[in-house]
Biotite code that builds the C-alpha atoms (Angstrom):
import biotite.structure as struc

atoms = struc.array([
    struc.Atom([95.870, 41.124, 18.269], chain_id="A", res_id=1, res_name="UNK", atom_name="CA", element="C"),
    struc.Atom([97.054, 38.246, 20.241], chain_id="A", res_id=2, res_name="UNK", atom_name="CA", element="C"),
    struc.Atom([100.807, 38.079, 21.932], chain_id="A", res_id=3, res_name="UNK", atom_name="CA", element="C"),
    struc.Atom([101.947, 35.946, 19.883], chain_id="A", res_id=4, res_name="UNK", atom_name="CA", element="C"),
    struc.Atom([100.878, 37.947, 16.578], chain_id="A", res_id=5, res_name="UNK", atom_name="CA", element="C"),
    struc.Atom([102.202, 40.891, 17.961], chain_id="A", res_id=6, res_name="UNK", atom_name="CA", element="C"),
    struc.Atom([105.532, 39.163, 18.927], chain_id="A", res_id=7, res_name="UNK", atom_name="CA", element="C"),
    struc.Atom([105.609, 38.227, 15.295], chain_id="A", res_id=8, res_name="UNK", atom_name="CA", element="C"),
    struc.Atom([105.347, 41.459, 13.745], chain_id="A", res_id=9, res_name="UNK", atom_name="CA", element="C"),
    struc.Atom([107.687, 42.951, 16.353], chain_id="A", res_id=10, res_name="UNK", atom_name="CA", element="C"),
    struc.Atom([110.534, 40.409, 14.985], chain_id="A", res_id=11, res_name="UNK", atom_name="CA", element="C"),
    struc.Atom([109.398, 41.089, 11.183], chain_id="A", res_id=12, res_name="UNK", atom_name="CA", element="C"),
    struc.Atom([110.241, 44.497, 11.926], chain_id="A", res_id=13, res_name="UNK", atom_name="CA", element="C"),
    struc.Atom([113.849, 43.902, 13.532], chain_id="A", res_id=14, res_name="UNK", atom_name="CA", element="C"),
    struc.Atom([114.790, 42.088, 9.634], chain_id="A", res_id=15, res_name="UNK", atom_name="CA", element="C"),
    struc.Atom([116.885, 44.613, 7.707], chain_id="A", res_id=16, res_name="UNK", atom_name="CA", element="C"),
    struc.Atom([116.404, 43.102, 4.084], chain_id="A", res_id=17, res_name="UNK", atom_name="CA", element="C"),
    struc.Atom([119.732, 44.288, 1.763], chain_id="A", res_id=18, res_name="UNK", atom_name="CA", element="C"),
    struc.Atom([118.127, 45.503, -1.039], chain_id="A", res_id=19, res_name="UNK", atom_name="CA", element="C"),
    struc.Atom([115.950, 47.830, 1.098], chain_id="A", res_id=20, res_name="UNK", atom_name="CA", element="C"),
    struc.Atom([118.383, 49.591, 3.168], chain_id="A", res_id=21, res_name="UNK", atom_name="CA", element="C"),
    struc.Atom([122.237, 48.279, 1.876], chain_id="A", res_id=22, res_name="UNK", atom_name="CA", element="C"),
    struc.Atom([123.825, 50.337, 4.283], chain_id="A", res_id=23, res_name="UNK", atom_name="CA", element="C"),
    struc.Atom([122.300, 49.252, 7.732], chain_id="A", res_id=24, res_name="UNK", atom_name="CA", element="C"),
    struc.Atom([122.472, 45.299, 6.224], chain_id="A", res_id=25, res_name="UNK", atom_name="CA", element="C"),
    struc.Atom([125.994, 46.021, 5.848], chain_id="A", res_id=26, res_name="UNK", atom_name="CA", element="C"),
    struc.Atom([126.404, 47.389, 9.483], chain_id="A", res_id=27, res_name="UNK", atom_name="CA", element="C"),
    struc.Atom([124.538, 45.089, 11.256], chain_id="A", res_id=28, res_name="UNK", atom_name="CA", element="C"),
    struc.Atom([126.440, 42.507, 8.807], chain_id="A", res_id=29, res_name="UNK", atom_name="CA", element="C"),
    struc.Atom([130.009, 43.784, 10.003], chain_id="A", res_id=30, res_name="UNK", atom_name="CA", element="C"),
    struc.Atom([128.809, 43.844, 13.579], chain_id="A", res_id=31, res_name="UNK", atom_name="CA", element="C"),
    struc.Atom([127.410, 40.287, 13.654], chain_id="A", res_id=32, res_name="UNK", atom_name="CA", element="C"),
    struc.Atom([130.791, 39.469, 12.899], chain_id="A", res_id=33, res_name="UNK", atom_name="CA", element="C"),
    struc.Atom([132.634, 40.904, 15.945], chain_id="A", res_id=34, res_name="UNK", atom_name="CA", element="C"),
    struc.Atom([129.758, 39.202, 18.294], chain_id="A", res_id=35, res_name="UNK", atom_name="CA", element="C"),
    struc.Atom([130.513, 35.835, 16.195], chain_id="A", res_id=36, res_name="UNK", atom_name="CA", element="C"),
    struc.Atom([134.164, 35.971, 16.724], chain_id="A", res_id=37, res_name="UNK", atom_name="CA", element="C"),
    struc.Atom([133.340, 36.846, 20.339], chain_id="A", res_id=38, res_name="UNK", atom_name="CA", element="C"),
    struc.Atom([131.301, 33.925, 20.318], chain_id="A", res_id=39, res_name="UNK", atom_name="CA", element="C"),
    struc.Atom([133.711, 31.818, 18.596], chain_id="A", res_id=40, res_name="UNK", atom_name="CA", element="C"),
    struc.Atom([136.650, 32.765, 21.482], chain_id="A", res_id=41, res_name="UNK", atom_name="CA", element="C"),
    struc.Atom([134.312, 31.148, 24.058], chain_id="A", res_id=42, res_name="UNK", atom_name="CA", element="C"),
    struc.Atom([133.480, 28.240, 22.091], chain_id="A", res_id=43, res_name="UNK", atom_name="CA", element="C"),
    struc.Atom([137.225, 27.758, 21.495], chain_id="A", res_id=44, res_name="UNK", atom_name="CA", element="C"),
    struc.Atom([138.559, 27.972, 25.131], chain_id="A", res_id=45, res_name="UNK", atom_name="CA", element="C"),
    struc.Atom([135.682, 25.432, 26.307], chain_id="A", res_id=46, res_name="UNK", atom_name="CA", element="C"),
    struc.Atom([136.646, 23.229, 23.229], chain_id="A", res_id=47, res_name="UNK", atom_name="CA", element="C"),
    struc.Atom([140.571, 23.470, 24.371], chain_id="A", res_id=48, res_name="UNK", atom_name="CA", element="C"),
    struc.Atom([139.041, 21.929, 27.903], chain_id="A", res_id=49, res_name="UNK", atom_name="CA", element="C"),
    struc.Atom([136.564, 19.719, 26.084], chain_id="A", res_id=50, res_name="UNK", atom_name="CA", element="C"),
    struc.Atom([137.988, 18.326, 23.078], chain_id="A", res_id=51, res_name="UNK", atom_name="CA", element="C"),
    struc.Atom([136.148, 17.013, 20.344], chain_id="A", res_id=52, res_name="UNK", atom_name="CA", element="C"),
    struc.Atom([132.781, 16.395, 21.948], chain_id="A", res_id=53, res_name="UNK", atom_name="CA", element="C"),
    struc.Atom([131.938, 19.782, 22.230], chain_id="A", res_id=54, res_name="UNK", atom_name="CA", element="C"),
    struc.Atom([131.930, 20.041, 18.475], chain_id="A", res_id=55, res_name="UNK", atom_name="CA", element="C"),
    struc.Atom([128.112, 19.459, 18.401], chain_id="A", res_id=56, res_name="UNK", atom_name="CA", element="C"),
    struc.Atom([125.430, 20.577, 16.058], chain_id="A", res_id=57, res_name="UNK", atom_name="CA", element="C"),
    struc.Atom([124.202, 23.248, 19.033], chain_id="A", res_id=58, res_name="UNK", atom_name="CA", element="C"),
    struc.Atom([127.576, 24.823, 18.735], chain_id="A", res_id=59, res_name="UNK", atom_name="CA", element="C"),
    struc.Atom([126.838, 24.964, 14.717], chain_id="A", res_id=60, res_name="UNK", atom_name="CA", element="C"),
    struc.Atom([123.633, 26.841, 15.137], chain_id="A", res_id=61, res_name="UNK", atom_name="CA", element="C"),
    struc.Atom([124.978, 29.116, 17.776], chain_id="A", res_id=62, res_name="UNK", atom_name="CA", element="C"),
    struc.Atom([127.484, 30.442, 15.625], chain_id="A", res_id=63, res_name="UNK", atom_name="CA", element="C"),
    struc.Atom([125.212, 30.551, 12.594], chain_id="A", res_id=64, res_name="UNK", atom_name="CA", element="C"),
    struc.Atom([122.393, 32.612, 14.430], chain_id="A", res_id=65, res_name="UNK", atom_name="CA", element="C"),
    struc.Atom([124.972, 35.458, 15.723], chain_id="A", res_id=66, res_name="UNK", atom_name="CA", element="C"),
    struc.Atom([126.115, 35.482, 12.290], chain_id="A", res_id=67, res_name="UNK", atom_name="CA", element="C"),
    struc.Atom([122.707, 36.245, 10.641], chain_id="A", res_id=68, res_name="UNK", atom_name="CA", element="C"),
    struc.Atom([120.712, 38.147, 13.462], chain_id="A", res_id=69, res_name="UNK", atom_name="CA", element="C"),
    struc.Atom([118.594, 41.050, 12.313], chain_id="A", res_id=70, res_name="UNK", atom_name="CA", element="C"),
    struc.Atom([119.302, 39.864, 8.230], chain_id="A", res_id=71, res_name="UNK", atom_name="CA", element="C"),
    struc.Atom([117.754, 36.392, 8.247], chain_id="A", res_id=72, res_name="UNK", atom_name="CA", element="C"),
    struc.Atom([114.210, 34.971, 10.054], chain_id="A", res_id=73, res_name="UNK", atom_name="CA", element="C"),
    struc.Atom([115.789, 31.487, 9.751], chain_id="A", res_id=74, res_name="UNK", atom_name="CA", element="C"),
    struc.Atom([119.105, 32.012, 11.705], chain_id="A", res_id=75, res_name="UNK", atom_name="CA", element="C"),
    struc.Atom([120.629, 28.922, 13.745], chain_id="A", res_id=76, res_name="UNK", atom_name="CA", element="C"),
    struc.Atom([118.607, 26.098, 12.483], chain_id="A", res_id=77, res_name="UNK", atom_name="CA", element="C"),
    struc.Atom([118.989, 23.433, 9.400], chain_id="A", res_id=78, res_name="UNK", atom_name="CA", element="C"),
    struc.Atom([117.221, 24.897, 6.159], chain_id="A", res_id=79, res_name="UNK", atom_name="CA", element="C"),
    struc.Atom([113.666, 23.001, 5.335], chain_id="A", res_id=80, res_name="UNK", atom_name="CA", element="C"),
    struc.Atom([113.582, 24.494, 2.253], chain_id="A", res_id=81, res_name="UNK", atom_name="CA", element="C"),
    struc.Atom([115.861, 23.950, -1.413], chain_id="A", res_id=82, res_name="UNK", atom_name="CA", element="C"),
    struc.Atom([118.975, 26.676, -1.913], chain_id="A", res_id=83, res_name="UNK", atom_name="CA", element="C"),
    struc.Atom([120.773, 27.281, -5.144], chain_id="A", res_id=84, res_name="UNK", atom_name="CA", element="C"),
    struc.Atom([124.951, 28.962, -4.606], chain_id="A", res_id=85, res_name="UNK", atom_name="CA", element="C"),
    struc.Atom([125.932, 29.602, -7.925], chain_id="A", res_id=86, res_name="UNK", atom_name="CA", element="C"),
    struc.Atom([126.833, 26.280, -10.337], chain_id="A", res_id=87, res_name="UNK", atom_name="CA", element="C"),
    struc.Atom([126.715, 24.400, -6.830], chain_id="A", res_id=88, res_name="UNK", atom_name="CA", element="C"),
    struc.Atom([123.200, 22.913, -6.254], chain_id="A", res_id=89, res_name="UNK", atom_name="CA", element="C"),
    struc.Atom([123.657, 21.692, -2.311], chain_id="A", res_id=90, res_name="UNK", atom_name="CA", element="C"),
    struc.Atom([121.599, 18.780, -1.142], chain_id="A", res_id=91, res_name="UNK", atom_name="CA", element="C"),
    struc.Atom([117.996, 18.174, -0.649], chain_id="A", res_id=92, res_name="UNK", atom_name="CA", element="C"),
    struc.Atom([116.825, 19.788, 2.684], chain_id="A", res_id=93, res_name="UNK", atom_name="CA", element="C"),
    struc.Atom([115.379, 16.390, 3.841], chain_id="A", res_id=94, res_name="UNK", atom_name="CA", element="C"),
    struc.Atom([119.013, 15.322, 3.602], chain_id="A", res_id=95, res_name="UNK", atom_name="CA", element="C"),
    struc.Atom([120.309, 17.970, 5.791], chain_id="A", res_id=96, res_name="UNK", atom_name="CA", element="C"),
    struc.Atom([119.771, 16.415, 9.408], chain_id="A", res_id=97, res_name="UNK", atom_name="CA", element="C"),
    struc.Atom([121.524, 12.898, 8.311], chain_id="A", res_id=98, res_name="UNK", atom_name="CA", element="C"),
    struc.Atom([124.470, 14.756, 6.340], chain_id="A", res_id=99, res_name="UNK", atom_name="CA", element="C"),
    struc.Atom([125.176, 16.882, 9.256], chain_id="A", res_id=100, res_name="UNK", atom_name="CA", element="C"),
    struc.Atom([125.319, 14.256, 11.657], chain_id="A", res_id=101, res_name="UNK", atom_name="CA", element="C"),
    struc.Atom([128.020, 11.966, 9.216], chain_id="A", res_id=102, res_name="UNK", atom_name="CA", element="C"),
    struc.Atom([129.749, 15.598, 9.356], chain_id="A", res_id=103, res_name="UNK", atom_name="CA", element="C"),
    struc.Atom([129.741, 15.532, 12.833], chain_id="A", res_id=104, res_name="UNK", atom_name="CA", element="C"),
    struc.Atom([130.865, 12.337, 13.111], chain_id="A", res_id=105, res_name="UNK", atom_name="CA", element="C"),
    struc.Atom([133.494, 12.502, 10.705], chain_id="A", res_id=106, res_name="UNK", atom_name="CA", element="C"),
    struc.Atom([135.110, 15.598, 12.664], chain_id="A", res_id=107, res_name="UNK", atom_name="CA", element="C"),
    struc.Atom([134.864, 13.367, 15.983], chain_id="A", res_id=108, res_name="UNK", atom_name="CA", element="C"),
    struc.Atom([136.285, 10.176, 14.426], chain_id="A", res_id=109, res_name="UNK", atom_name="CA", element="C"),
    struc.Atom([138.957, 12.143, 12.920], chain_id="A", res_id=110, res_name="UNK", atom_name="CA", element="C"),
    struc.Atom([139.716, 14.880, 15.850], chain_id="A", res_id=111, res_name="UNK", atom_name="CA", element="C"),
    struc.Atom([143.377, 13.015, 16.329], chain_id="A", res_id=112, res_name="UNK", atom_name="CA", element="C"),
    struc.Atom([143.821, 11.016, 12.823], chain_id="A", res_id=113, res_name="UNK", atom_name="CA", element="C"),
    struc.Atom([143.937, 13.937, 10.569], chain_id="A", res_id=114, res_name="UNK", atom_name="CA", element="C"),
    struc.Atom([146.599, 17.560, 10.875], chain_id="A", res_id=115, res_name="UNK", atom_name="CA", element="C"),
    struc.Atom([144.941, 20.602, 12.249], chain_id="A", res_id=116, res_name="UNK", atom_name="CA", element="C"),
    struc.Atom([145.082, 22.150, 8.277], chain_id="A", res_id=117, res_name="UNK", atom_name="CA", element="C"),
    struc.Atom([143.499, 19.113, 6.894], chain_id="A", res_id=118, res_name="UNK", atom_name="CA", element="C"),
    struc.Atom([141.083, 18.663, 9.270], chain_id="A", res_id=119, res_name="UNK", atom_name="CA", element="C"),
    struc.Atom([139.808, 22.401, 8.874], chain_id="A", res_id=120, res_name="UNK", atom_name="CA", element="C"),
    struc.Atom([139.837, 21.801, 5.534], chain_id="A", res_id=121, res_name="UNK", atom_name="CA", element="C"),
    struc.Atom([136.894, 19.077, 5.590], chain_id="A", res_id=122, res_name="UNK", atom_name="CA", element="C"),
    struc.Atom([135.043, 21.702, 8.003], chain_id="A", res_id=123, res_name="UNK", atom_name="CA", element="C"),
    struc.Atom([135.570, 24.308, 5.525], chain_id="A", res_id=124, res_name="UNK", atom_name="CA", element="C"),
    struc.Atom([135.018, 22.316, 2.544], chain_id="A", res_id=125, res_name="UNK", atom_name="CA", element="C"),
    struc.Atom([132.158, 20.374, 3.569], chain_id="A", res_id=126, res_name="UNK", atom_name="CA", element="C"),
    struc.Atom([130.006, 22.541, 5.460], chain_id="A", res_id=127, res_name="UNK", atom_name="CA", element="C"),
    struc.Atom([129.972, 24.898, 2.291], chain_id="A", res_id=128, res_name="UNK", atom_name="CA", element="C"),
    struc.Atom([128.882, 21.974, 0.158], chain_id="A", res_id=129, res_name="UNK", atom_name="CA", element="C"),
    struc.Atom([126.263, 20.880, 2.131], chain_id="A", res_id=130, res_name="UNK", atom_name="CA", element="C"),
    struc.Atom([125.043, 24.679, 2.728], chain_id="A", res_id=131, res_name="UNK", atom_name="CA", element="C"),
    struc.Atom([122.879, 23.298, 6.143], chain_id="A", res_id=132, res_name="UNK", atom_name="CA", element="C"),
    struc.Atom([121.385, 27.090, 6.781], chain_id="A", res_id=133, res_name="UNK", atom_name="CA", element="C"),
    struc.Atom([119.338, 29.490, 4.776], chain_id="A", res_id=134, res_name="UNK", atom_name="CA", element="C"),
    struc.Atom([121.521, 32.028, 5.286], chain_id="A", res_id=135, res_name="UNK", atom_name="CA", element="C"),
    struc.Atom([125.405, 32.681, 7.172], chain_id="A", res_id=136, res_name="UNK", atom_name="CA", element="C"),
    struc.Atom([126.926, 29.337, 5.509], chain_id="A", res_id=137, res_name="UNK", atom_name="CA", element="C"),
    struc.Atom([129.735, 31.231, 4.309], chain_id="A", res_id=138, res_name="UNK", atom_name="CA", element="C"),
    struc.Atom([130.550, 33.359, 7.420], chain_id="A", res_id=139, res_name="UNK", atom_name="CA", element="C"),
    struc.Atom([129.902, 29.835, 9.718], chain_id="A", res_id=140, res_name="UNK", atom_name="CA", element="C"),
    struc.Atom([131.593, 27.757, 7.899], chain_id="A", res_id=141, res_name="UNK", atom_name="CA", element="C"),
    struc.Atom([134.989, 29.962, 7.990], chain_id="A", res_id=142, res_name="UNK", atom_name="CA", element="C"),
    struc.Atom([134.032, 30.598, 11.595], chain_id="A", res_id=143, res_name="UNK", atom_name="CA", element="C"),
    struc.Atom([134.376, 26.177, 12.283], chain_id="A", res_id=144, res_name="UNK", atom_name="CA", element="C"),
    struc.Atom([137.353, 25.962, 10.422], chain_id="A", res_id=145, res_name="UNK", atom_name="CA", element="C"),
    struc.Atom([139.075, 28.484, 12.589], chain_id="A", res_id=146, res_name="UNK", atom_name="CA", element="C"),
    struc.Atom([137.580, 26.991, 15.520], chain_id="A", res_id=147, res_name="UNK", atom_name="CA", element="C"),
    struc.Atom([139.418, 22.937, 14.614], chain_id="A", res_id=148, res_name="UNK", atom_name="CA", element="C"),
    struc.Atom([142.184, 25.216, 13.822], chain_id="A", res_id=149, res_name="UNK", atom_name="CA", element="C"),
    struc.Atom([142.724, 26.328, 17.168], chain_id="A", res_id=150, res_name="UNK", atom_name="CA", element="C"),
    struc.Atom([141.128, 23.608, 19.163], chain_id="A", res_id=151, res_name="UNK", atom_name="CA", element="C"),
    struc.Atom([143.737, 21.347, 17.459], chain_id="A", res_id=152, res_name="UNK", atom_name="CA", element="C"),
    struc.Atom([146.848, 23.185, 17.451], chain_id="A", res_id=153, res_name="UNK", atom_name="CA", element="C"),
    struc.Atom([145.754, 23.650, 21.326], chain_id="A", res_id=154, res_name="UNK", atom_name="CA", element="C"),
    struc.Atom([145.521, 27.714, 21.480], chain_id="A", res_id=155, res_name="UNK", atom_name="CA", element="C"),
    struc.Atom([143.859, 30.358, 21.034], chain_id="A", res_id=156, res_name="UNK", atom_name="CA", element="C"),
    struc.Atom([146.233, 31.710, 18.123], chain_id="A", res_id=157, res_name="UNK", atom_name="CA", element="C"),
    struc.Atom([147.571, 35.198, 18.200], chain_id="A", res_id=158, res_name="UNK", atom_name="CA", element="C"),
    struc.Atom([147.284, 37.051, 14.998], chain_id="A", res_id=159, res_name="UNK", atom_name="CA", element="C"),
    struc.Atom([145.112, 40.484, 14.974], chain_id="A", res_id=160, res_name="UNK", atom_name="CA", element="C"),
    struc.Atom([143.833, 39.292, 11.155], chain_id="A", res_id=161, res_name="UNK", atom_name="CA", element="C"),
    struc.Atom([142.708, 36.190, 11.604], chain_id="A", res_id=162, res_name="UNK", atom_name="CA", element="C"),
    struc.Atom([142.241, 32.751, 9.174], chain_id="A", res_id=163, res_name="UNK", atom_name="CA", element="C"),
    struc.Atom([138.541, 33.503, 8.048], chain_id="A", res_id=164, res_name="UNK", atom_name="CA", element="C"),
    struc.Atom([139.194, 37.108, 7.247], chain_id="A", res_id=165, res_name="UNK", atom_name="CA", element="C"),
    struc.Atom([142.544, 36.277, 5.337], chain_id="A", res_id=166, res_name="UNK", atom_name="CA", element="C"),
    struc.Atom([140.162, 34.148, 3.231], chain_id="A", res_id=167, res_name="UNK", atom_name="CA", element="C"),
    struc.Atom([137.488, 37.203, 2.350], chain_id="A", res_id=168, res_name="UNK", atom_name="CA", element="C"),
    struc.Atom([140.749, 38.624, 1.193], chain_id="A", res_id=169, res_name="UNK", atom_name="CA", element="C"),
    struc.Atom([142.375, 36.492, -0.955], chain_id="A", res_id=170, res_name="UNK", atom_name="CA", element="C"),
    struc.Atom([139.167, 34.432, -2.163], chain_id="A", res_id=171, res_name="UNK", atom_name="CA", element="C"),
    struc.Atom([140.699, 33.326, -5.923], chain_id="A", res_id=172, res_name="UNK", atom_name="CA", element="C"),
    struc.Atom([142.432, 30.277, -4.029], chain_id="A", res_id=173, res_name="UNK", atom_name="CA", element="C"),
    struc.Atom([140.161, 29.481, -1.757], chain_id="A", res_id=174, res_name="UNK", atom_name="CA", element="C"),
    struc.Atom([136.906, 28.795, -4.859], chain_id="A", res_id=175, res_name="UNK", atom_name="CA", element="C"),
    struc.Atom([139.815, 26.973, -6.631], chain_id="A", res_id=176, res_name="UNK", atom_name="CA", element="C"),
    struc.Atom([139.848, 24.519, -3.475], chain_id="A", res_id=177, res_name="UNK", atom_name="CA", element="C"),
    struc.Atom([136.212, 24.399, -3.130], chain_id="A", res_id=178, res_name="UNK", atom_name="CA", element="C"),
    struc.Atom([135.588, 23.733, -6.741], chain_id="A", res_id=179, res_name="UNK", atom_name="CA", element="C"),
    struc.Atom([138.827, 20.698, -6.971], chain_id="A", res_id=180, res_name="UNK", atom_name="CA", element="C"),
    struc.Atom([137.372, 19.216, -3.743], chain_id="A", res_id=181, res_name="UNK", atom_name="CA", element="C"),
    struc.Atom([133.759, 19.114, -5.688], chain_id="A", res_id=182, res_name="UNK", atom_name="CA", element="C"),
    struc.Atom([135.076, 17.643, -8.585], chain_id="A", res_id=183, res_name="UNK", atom_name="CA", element="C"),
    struc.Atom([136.650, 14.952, -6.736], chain_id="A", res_id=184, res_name="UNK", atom_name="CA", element="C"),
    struc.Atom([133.876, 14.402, -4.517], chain_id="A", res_id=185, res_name="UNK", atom_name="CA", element="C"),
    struc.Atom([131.326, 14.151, -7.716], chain_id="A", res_id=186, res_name="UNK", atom_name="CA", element="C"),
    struc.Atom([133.708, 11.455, -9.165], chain_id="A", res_id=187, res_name="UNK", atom_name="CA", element="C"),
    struc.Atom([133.686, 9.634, -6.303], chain_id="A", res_id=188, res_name="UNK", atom_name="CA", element="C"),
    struc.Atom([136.807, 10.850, -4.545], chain_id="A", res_id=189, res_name="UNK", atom_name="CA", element="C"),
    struc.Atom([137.819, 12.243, -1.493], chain_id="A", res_id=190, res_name="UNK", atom_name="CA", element="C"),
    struc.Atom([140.682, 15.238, -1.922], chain_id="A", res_id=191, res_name="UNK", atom_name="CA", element="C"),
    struc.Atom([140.714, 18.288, 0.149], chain_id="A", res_id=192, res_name="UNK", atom_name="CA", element="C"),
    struc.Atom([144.632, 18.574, 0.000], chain_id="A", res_id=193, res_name="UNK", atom_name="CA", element="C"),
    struc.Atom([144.183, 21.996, -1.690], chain_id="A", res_id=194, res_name="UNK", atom_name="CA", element="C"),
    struc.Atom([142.001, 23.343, 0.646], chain_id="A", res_id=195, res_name="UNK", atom_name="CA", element="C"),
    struc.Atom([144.781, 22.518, 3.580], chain_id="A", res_id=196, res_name="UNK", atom_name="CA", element="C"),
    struc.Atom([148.181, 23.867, 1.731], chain_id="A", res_id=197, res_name="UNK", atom_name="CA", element="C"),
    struc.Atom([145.674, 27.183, 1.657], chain_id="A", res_id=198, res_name="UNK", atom_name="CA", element="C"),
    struc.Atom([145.017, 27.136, 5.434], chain_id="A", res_id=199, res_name="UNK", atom_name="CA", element="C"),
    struc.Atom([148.673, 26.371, 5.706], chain_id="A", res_id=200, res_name="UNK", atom_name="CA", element="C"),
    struc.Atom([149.796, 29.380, 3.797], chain_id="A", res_id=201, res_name="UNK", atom_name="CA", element="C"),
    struc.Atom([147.042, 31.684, 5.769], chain_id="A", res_id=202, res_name="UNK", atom_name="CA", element="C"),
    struc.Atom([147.699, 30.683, 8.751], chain_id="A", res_id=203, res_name="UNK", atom_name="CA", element="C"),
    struc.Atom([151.725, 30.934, 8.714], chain_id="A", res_id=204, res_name="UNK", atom_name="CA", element="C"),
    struc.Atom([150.914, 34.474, 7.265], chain_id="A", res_id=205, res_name="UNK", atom_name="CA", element="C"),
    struc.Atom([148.710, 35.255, 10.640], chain_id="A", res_id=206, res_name="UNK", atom_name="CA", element="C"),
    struc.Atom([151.328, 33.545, 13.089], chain_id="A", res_id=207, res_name="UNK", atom_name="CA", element="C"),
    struc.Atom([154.312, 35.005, 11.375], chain_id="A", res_id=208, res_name="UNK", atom_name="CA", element="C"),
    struc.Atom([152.593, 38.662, 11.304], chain_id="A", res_id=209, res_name="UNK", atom_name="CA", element="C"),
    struc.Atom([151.736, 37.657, 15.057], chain_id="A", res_id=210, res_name="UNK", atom_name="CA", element="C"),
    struc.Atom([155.276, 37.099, 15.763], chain_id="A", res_id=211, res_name="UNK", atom_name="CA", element="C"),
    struc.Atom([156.554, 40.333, 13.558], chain_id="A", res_id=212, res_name="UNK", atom_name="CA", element="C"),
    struc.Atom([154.839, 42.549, 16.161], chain_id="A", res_id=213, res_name="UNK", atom_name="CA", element="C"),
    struc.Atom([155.228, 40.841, 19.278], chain_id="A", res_id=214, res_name="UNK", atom_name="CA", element="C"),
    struc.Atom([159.135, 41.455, 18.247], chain_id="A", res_id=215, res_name="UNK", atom_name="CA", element="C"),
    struc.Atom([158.535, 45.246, 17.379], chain_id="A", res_id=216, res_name="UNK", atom_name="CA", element="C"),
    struc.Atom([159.659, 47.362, 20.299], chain_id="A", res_id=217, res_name="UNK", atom_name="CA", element="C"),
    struc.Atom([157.203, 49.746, 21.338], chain_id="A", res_id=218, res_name="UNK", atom_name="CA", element="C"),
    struc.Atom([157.514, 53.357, 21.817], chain_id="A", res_id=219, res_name="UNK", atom_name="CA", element="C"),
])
């Protein structure tokens, strides 16, 4: 067996697949998390010094392949290959490359035009309807939205429960948003203004909570 073949099998055999073993996928799940959000402080502080151009698609697949290690072969790279989410049928792969880079674009062009909420909200929105990655779209996505967030209010917020896990928690809102900003996006529209009172509302819960126990004396 060659190197190459054996380096092959070696990775094959670092994939935890969930419905062989759901309790290790949902370790190494939780702790791809942590190292993204490690990941994601980095990429904030460099984007505080950087502004807008270091939103790149290299900074997408970083934070996509910490999000899927060990659970996905395909981690940090566009999907070549079709993907079905539910009544939401996402682009043709072909497609991917050109609609990432009008994403990109958009995000640039719009870095100073658009509020912080709003302009997380067309990250949010728009990376989950264009589902770029085989797997992580979900966790990455949240993970960019929290990253214009805080590269546009100009901090790294304080808060101990952040933006993307307020939005695993309270997910009813959040697939109302996703679904209005289809609809209006299928009819020709452009309307993520749902999608950015959320944010709002999660992240005044995180900065207020923030504030609650900086003020709380300590024993």
């Amino acid at each position: 067996m060659n190197r190459g073949a054996r380096l092959g099998r070696a990775f094959l055999h670092m994939l935890v697949l969930e419905k062989e073993d759901l309790a290790l996928y949902t370790k190494i799940q939780e702790k791809n998390l942590i190292r993204q959000y490690d990941l994601l402080t980095n990429c904030i502080e460099i984007g505080l010094k950087q502004g807008p151009i270091s939103f790149d698609k290299y900074f997408l697949w970083s934070l996509n392949h910490v999000a899927v290690a060990n659970i996905s072969q395909f981690g940090g790279r566009f999907r070549n290959e079709p993907i079905y989410v539910g009544n939401h049928t996402p682009p043709h792969y072909r497609d991917v490359p050109d609609l990432m880079d009008r994403f990109i674009s958009f995000i640039h062009e719009n870095w100073y035009t658009l509020l912080p909420t709003q302009l997380a909200a067309y990250a949010l929105w728009r990376m989950l309807w264009i589902h770029p990655f085989i797997e992580g779209n979900g966790r990455t996505a949240r993970a960019i939205c929290y990253y214009v967030l805080s590269a546009r209010i100009g901090r790294v917020l304080p808060g101990k429960i952040i933006v993307p896990e307020r939005i695993r928690d309270n997910r009813g809102p959040y697939i109302a948003a996703l679904r209005k900003a289809d609809e209006a996006w299928e009819a020709g529209n452009y309307d993520i203004n749902d999608m950015a009172v959320y944010l709002a509302g999660l992240l005044e819960d995180q900065l207020r909570e923030a504030r609650d126990a900086a003020a709380t004396p300590r024993n």
